[in-house]
N, C-alpha and C positions, 0 to 999 in steps of 0.2 A: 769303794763302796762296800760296807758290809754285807756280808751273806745272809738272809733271811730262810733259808733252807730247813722246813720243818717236815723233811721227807723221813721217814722212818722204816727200815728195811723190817717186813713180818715176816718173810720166810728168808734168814742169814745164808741159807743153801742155795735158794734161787741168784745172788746176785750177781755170782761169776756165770749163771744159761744166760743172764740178761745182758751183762758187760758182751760176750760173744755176739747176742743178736743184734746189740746196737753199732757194735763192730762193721757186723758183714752188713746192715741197712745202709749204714755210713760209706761203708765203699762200693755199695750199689746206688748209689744216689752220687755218687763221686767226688766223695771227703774223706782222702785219706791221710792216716793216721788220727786217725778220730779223739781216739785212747790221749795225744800230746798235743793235740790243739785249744785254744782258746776260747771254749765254744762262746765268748764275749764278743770274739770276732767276726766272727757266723752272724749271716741273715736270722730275722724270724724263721723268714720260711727256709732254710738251709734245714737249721735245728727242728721246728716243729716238723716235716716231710719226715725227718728219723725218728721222730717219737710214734707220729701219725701211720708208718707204716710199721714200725715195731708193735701199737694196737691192732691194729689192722690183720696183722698174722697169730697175734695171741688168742685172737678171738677167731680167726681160720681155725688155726688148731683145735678151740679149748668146742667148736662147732662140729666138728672129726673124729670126736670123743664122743659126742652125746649119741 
């Protein structure tokens, strides 16, 4: 199946704080190696719980600021 992927990185500096935080969600939600897995293989909910709580803390933070 082809890739429809029309994500576009705006800040090229944030993407390695972000690869990190999807890391440690991923092995706090208990999927590890995140980084060499399949995420085709992964549930819905496996993958969305690591996006859902990678939002989740950006907006803890970006809330810690204000």
């Amino acid at each position: 199946m082809a890739s429809n992927n029309n994500n576009r990185v705006l800040v090229p500096e944030a993407k390695a704080g972000l690869n990190r935080l999807k890391t440690e969600v991923a092995s706090e939600v208990g999927i590890s190696n995140y980084d060499s897995v399949d995420k085709g293989n992964l549930s819905s909910r496996q993958n969305g719980s690591v996006g859902g709580e990678m939002v989740k803390r950006m907006i803890e933070s970006y809330e810690k600021q204000l």
